[in-house]
C-alpha positions as a Markdown table, in Angstrom:
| # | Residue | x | y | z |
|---|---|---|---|---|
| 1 | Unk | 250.0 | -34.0 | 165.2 |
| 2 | Unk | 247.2 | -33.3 | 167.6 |
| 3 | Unk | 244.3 | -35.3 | 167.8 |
| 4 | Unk | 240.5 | -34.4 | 167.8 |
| 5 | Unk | 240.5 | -35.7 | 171.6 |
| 6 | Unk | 243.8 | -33.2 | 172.7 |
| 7 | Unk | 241.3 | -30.2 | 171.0 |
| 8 | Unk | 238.7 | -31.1 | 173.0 |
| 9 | Unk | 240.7 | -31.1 | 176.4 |
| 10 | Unk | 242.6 | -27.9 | 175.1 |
| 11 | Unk | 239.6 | -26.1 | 174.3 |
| 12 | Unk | 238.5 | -27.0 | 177.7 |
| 13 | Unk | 240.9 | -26.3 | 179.5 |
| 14 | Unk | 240.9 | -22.6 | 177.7 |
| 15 | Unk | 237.2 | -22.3 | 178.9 |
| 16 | Unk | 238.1 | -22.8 | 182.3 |
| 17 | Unk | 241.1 | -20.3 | 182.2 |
| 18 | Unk | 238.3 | -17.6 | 180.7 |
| 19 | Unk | 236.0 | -18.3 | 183.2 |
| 20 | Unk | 238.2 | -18.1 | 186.2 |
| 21 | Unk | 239.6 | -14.6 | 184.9 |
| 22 | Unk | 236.2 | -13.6 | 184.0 |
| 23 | Unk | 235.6 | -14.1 | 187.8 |
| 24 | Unk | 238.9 | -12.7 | 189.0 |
| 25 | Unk | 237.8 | -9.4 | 187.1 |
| 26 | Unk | 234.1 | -9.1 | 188.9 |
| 27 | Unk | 235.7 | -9.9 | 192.1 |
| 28 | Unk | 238.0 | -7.3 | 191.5 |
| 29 | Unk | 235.2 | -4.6 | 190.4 |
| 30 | Unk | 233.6 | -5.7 | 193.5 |
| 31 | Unk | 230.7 | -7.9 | 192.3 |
| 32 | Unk | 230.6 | -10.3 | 194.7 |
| 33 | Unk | 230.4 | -7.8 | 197.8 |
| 34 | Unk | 233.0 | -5.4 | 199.2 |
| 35 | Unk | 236.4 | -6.7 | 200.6 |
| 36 | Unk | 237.0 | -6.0 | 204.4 |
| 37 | Unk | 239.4 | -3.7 | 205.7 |
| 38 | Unk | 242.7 | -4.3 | 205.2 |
| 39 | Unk | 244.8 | -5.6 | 208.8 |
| 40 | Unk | 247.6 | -3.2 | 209.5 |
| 41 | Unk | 250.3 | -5.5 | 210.9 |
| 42 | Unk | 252.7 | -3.1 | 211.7 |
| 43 | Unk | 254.5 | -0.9 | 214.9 |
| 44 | Unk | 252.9 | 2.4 | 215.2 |
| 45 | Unk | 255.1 | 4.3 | 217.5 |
| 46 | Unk | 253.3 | 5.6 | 220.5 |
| 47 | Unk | 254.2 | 9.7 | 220.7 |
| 48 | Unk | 254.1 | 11.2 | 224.0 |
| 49 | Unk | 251.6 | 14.2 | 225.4 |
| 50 | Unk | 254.2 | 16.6 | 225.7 |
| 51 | Unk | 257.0 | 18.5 | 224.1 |
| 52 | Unk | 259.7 | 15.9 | 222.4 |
| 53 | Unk | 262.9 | 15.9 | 224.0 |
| 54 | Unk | 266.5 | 15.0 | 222.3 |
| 55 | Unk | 265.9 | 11.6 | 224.6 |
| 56 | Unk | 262.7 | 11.0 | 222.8 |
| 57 | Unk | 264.6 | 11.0 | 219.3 |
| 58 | Unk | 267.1 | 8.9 | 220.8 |
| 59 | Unk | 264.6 | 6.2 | 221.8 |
| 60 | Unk | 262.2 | 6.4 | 218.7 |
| 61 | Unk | 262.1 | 3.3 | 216.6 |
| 62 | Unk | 260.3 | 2.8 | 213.3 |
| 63 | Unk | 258.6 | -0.5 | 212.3 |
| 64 | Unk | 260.7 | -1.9 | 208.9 |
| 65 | Unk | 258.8 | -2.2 | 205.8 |
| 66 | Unk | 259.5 | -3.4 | 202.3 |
| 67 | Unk | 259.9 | -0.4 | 200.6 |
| 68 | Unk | 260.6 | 1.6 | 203.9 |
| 69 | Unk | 264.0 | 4.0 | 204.8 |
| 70 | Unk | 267.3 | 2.7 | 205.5 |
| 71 | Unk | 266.8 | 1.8 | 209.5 |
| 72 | Unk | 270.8 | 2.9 | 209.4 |
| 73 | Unk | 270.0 | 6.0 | 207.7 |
| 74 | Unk | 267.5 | 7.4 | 210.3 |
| 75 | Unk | 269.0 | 5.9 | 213.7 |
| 76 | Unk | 272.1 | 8.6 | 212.6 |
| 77 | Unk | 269.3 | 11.0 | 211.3 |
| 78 | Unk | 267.9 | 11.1 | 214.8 |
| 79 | Unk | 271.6 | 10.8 | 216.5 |
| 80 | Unk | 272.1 | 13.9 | 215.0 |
| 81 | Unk | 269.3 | 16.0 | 215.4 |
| 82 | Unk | 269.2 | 15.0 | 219.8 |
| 83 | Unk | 273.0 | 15.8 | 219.3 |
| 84 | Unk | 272.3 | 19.3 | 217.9 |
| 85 | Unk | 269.5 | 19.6 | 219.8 |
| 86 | Unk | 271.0 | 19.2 | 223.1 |
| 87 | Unk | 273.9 | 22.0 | 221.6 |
| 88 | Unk | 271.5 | 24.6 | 220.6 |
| 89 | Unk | 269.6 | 24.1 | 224.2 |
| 90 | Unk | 273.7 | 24.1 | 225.7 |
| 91 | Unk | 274.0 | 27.3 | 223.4 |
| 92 | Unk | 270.6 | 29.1 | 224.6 |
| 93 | Unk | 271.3 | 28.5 | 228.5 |
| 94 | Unk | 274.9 | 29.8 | 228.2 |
| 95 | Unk | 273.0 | 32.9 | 226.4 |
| 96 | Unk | 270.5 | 33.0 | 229.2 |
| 97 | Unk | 273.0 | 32.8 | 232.0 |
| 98 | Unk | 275.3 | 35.9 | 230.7 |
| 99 | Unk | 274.8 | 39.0 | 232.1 |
């Protein structure tokens, strides 16, 4: 059996739980002033001022996130496309080159 004391503290306690949510929801709503910018902490791949090459795929690396893309999945992604790349280029200088 509770006491009238343990009420007391409970009750409290329970203010002080409302109160900090009550303040939790007008910081949220932006009350107490904006919130700054969030940091971006992450690799931003640098893209070249020219015409991407199969060599450029090759190279290209992607900074990993928590919900990102397989890394595996788009190194062979990439692999594939220089690799048929380089074949279709192969493909349209052999063209070029026959009389």
């Amino acid at each position: 059996m509770t006491t009238p004391e343990q009420w007391i503290v409970f009750g409290i306690f329970a203010l002080i739980a409302v109160g900090l949510l009550f303040l939790a929801a007008l910081a949220g709503a932006g009350r107490f002033g904006e919130m700054p910018e969030p940091v971006v902490d992450q690799f931003i791949p640098e893209l070249p001022d020219r015409p991407l090459t199969p060599d450029d795929l090759r190279a290209a690396q992607f900074g990993l996130t928590l919900r990102g893309y397989s890394p595996q999945q788009v190194d062979r992604l990439l692999a594939h496309a220089a690799q048929q790349w380089d074949a279709d280029r192969d493909d349209t200088t052999r063209w070029e080159r026959t009389p």
